[in-house]
MMTF fields as JSON, N, C-alpha, C and O atoms, coordinates in Angstrom:
{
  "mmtfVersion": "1.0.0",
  "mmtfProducer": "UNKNOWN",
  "numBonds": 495,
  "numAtoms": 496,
  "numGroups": 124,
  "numChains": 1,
  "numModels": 1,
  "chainsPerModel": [1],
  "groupsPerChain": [124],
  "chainIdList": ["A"],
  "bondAtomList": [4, 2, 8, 6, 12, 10, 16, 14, 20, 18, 24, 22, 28, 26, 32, 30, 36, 34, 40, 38, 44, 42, 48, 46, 52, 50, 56, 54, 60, 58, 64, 62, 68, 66, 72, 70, 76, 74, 80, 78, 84, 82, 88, 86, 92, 90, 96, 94, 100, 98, 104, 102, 108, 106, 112, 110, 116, 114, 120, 118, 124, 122, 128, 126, 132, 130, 136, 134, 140, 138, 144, 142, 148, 146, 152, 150, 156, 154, 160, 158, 164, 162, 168, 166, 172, 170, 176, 174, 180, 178, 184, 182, 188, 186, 192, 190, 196, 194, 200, 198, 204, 202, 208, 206, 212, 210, 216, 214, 220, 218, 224, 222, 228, 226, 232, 230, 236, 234, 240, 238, 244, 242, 248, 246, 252, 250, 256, 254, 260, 258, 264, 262, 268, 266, 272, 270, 276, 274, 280, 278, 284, 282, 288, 286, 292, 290, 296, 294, 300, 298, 304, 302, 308, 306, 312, 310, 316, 314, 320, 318, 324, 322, 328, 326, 332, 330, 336, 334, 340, 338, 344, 342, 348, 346, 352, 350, 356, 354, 360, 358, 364, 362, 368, 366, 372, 370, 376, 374, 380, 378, 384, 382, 388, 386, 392, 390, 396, 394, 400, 398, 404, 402, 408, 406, 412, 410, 416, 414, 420, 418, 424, 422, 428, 426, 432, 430, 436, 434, 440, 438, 444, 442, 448, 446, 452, 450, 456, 454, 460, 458, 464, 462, 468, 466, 472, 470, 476, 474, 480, 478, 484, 482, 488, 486, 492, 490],
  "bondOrderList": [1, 1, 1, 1, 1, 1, 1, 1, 1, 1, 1, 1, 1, 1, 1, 1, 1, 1, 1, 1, 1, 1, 1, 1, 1, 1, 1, 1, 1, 1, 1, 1, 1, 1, 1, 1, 1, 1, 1, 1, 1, 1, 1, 1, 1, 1, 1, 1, 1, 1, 1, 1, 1, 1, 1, 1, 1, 1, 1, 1, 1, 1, 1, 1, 1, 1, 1, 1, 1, 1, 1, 1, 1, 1, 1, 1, 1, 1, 1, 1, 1, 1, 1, 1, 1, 1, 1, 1, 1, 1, 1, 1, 1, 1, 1, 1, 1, 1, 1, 1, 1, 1, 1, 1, 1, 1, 1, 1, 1, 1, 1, 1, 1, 1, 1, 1, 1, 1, 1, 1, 1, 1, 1],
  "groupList": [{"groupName": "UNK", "atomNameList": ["N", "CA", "C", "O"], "elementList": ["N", "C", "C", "O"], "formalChargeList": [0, 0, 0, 0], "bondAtomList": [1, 0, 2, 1, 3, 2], "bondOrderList": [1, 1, 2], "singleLetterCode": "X", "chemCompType": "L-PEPTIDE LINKING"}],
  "groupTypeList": [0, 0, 0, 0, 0, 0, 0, 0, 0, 0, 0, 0, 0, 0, 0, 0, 0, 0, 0, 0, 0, 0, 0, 0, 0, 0, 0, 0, 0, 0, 0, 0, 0, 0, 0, 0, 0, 0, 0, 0, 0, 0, 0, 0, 0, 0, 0, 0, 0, 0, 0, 0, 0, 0, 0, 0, 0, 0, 0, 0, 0, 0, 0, 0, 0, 0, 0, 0, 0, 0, 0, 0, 0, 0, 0, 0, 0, 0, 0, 0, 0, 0, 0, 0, 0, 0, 0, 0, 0, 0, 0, 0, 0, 0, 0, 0, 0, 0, 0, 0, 0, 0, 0, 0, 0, 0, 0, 0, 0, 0, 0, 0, 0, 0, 0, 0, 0, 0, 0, 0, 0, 0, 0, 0],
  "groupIdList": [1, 2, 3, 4, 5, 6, 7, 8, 9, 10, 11, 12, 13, 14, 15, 16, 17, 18, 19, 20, 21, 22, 23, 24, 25, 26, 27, 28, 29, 30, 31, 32, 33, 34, 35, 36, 37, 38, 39, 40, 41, 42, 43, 44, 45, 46, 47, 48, 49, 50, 51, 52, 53, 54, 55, 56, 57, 58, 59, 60, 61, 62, 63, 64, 65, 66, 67, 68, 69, 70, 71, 72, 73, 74, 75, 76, 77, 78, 79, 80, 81, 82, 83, 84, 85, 86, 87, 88, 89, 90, 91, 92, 93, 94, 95, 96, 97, 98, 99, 100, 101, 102, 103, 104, 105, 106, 107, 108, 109, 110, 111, 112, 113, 114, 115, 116, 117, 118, 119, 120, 121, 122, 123, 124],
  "secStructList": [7, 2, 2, 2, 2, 2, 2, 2, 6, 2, 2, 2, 2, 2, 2, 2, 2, 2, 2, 2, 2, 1, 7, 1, 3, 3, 3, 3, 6, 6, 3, 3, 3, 3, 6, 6, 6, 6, 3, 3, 3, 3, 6, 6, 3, 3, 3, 7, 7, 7, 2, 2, 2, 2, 2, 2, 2, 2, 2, 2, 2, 6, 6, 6, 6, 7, 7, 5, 7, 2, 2, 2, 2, 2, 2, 2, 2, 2, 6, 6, 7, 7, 7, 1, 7, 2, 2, 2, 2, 2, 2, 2, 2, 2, 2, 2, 2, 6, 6, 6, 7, 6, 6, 6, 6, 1, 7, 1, 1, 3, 3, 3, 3, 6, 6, 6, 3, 3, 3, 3, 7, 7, 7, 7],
  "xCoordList": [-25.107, -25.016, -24.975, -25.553, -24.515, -24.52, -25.955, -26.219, -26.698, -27.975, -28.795, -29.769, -28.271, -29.232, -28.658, -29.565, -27.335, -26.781, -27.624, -28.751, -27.37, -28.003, -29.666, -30.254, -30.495, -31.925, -31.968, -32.679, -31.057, -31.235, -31.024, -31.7, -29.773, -29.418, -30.392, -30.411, -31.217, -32.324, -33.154, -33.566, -33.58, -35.02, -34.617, -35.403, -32.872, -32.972, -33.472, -34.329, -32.797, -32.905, -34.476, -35.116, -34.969, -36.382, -37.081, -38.019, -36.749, -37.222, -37.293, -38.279, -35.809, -35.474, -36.196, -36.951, -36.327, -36.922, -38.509, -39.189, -38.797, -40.426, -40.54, -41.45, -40.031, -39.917, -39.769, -40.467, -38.866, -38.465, -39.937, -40.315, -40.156, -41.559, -42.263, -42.663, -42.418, -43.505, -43.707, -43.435, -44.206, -43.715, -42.321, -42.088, -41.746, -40.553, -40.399, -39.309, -41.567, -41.185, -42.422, -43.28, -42.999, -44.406, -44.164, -43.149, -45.477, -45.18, -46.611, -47.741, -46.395, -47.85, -47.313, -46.379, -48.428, -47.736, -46.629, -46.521, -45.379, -44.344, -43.535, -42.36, -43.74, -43.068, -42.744, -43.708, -41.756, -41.425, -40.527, -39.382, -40.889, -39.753, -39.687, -40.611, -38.098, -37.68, -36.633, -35.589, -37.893, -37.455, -36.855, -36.399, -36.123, -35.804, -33.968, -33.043, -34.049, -32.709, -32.278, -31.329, -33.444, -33.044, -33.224, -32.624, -34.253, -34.106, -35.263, -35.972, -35.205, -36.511, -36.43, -35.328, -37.472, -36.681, -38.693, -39.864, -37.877, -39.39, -38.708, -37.554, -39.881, -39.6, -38.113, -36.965, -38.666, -37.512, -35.962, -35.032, -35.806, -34.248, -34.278, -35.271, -33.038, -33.429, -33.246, -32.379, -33.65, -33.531, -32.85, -32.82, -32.305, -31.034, -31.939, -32.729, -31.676, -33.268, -32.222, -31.324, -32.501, -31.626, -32.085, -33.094, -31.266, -32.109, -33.442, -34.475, -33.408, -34.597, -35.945, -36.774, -35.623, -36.694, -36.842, -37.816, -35.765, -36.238, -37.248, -38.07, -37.428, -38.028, -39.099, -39.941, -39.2, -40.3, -41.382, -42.508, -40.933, -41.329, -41.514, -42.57, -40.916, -41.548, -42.805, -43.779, -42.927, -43.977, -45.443, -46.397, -45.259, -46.444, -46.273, -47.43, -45.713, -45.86, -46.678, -47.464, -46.204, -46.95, -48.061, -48.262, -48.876, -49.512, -50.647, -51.27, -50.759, -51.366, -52.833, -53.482, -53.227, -54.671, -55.216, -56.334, -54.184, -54.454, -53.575, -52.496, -55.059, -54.183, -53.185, -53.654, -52.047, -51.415, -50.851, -50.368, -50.977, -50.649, -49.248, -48.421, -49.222, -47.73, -46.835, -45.617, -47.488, -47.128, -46.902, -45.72, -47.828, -47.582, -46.314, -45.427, -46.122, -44.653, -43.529, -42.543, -43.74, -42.135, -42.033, -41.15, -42.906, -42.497, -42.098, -40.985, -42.354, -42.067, -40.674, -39.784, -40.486, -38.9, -37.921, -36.986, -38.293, -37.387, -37.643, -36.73, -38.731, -39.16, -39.848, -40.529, -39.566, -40.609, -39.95, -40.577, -38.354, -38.384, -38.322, -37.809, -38.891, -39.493, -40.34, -41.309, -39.611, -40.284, -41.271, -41.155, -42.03, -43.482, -42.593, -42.916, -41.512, -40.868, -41.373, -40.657, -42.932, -43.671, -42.899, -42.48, -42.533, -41.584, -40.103, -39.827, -39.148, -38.523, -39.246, -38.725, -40.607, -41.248, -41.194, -40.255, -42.07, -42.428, -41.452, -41.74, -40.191, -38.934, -38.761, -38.772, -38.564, -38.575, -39.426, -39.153, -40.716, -41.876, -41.573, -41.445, -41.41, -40.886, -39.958, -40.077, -38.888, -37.655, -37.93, -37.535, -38.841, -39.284, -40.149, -40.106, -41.269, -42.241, -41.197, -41.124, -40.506, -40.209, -39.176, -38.857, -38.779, -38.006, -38.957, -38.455, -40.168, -41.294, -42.241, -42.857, -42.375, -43.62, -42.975, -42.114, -44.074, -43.882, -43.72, -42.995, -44.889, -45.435, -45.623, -46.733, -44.516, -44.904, -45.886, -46.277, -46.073, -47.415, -49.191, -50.255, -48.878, -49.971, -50.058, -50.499, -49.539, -48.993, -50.15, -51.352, -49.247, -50.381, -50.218, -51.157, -48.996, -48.362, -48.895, -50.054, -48.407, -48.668, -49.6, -49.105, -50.633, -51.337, -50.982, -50.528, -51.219, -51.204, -52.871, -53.749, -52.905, -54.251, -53.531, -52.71, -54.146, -53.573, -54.219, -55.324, -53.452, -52.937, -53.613, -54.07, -53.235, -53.188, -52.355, -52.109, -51.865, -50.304, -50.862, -51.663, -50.32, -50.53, -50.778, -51.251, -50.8, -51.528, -50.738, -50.557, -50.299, -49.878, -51.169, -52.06, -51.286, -52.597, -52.288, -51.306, -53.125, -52.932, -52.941, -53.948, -51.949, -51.825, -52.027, -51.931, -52.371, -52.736, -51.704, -51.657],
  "yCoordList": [97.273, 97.163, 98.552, 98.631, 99.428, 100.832, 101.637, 102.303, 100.87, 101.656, 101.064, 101.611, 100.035, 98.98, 99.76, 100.26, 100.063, 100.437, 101.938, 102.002, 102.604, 104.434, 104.139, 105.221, 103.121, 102.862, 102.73, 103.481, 101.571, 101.059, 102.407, 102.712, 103.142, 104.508, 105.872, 106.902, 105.565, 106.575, 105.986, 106.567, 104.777, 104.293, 104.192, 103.72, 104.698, 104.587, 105.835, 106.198, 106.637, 108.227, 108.577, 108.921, 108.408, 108.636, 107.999, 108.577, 106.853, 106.149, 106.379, 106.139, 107.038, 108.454, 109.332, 109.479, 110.347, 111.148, 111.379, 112.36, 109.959, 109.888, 109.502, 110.065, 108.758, 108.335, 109.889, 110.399, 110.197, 111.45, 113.121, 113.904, 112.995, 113.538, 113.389, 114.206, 111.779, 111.601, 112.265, 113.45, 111.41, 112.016, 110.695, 109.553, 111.636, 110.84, 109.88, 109.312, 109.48, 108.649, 108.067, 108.95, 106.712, 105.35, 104.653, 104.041, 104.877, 104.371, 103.26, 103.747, 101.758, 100.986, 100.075, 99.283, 100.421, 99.469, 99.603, 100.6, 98.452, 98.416, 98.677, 98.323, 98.977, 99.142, 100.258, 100.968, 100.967, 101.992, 102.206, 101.789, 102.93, 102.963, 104.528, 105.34, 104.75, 106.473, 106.413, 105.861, 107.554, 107.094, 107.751, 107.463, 109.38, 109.988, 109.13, 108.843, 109.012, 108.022, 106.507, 105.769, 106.329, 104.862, 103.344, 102.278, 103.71, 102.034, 102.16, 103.098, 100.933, 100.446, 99.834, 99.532, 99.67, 99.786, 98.924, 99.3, 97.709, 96.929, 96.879, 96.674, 97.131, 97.377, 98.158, 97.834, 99.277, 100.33, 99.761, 100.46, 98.73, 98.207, 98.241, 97.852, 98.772, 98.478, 97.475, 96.798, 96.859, 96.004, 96.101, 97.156, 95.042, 94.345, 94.05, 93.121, 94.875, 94.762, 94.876, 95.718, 93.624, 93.994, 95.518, 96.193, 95.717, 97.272, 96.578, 96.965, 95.405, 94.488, 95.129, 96.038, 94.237, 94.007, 95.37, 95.668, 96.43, 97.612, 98.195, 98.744, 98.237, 98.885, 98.27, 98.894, 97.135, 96.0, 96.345, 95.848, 97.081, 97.55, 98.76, 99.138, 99.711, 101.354, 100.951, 101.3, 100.062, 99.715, 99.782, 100.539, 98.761, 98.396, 99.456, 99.77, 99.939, 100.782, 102.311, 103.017, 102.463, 103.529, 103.334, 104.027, 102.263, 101.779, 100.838, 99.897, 101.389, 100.519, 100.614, 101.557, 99.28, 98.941, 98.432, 97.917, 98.585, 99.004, 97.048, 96.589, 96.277, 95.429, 95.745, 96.536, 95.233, 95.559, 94.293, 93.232, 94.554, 93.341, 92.921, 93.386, 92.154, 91.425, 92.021, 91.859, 92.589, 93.42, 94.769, 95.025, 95.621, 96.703, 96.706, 97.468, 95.886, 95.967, 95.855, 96.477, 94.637, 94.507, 96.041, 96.892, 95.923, 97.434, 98.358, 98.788, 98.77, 99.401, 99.071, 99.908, 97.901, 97.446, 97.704, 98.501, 96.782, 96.624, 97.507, 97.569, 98.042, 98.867, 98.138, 97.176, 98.906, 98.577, 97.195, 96.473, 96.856, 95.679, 94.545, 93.539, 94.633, 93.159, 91.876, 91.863, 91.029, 90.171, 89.033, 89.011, 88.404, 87.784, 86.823, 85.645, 87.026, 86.117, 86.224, 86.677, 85.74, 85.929, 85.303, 85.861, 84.106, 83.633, 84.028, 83.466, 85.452, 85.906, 87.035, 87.493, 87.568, 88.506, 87.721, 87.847, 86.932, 85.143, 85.376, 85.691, 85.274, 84.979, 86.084, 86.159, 87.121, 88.507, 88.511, 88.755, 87.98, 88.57, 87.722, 88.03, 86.599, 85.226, 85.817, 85.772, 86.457, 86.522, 87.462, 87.846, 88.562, 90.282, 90.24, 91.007, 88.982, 88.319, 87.886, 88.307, 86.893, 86.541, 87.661, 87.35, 88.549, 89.428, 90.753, 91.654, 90.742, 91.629, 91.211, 91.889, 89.256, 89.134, 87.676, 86.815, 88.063, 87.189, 86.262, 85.637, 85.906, 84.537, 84.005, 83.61, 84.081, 84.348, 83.396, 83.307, 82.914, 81.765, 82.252, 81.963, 82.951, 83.943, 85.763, 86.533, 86.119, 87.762, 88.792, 88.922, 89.397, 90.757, 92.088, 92.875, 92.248, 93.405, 92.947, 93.322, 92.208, 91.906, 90.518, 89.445, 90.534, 89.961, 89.2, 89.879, 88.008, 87.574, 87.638, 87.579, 87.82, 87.348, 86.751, 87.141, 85.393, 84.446, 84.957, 85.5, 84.752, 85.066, 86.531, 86.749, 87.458, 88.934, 89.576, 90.697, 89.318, 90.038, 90.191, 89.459, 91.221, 91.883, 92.662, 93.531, 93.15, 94.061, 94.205, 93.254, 95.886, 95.7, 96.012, 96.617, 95.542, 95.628, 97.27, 97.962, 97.579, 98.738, 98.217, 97.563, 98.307, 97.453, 98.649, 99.85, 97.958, 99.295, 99.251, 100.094],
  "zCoordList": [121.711, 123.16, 123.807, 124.891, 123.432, 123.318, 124.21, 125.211, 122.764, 122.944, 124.303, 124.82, 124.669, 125.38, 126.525, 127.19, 127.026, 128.374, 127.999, 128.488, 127.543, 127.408, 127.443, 127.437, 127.474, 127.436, 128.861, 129.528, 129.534, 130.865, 131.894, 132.876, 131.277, 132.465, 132.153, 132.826, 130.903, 131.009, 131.731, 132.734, 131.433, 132.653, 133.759, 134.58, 134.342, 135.892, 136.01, 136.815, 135.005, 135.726, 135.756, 136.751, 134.403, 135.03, 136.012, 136.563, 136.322, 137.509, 138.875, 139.571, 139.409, 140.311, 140.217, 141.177, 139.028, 139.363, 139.575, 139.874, 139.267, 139.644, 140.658, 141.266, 141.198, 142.734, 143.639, 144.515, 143.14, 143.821, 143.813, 144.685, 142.89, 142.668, 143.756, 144.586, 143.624, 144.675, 146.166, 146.355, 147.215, 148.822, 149.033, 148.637, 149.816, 149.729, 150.675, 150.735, 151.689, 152.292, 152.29, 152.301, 152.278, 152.294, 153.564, 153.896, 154.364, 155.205, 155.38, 155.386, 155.517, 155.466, 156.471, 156.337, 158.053, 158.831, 159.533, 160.247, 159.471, 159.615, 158.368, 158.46, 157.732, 156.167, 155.959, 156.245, 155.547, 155.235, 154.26, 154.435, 152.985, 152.003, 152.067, 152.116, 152.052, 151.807, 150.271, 149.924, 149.533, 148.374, 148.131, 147.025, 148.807, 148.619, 149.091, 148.331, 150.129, 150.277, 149.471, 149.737, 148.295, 148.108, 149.158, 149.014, 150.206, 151.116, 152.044, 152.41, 152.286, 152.747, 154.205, 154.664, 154.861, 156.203, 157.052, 157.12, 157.467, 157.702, 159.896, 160.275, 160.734, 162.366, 162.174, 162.474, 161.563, 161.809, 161.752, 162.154, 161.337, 160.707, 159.233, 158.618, 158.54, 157.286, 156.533, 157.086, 155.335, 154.974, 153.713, 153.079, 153.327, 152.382, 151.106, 150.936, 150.437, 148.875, 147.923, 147.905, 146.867, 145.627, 144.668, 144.871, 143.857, 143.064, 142.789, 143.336, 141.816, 141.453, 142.449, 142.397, 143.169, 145.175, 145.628, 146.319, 145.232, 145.477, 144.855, 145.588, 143.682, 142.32, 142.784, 143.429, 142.556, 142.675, 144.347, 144.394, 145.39, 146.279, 145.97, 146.477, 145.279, 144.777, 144.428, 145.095, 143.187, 142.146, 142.94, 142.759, 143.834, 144.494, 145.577, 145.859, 146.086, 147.029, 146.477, 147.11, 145.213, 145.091, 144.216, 143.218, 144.643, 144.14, 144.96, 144.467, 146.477, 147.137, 146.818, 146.365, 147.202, 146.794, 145.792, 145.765, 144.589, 143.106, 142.824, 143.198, 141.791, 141.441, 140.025, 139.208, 139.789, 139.228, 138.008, 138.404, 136.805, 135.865, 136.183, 136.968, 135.553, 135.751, 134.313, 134.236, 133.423, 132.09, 132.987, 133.215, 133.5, 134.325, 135.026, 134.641, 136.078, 136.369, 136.167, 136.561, 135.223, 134.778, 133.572, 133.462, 133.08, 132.142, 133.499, 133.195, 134.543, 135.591, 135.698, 135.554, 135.941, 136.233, 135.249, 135.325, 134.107, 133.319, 131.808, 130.984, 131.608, 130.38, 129.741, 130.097, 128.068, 127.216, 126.612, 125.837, 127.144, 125.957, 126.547, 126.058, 127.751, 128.752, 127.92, 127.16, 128.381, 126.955, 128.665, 129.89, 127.725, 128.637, 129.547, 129.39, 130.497, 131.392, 132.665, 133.558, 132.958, 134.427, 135.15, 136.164, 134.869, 135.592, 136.702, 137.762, 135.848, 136.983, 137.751, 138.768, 137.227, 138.079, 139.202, 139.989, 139.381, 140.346, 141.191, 142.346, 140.81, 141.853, 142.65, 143.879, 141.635, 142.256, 144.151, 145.326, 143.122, 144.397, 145.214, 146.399, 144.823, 146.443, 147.365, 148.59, 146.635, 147.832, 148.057, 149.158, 147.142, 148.4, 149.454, 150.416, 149.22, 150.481, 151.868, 153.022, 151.132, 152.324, 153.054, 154.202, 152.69, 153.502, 154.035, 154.707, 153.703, 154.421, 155.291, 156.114, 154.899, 155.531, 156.52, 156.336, 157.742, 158.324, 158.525, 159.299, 157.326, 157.446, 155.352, 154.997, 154.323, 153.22, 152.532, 151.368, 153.326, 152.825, 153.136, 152.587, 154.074, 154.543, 154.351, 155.204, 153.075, 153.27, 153.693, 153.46, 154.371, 154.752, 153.623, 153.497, 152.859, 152.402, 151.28, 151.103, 150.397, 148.813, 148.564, 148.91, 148.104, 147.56, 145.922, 145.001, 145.812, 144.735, 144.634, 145.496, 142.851, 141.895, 140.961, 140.13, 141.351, 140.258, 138.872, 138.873, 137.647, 136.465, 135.486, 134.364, 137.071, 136.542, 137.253, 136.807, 138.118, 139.423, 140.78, 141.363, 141.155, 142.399, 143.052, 142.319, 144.46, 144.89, 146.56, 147.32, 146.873, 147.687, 148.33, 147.732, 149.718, 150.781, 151.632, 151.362, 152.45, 153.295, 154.435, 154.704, 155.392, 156.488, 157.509, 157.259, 158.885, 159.88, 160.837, 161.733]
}
């Protein structure tokens, strides 16, 4: 159990510091993540993102345009010892839709491709 907590607090730290690398603030639209502060912030209020919904918004955020496997992200999220559970990705993306998009039956931000993942859109 050891090794599993010292795996999880290395893939945060590198996870920070790639975020942090990046430009520190994404802005698509109304959307805005500052990654340099940790939060995300949709009509300039910010919003209430689990770490999960956070990560899960870096991912695709720095990643717009680009479809993205459903293997691609969760290794993003959770690493290399993510076992094939599309299923809580699924949930993940439901409750991060509906707290970005207007309308989550109609999204403008993230795109599903059915049975290869997603894609965040470039919104104007």
């Amino acid at each position: 159990e050891l090794l599993a907590r010292l795996r999880v607090t290395q893939r945060r730290l590198s996870y920070q510091n790639q975020a942090a690398a990046s430009e520190s603030m994404f802005t698509n639209g109304k959307l805005k993540v500052d990654y340099a502060a940790g939060c995300a912030y949709l009509n300039d209020e910010e919003m209430h993102l689990t770490p999960t919904e956070y990560k899960l918004l870096c991912v695709l955020s720095q990643n717009v345009g680009k479809v993205l496997t459903h293997k691609f992200i969760a290794e993003k999220i959770w690493g290399s010892t993510w076992e094939t559970d599309i299923g809580s990705l699924r949930v993940f993306m439901t409750t991060l839709r509906k707290k970005i998009e207007k309308l989550p039956d109609s999204p403008q931000y993230i795109q599903t491709h059915i049975g290869v993942g997603y894609r965040m859109m470039k919104v104007e």
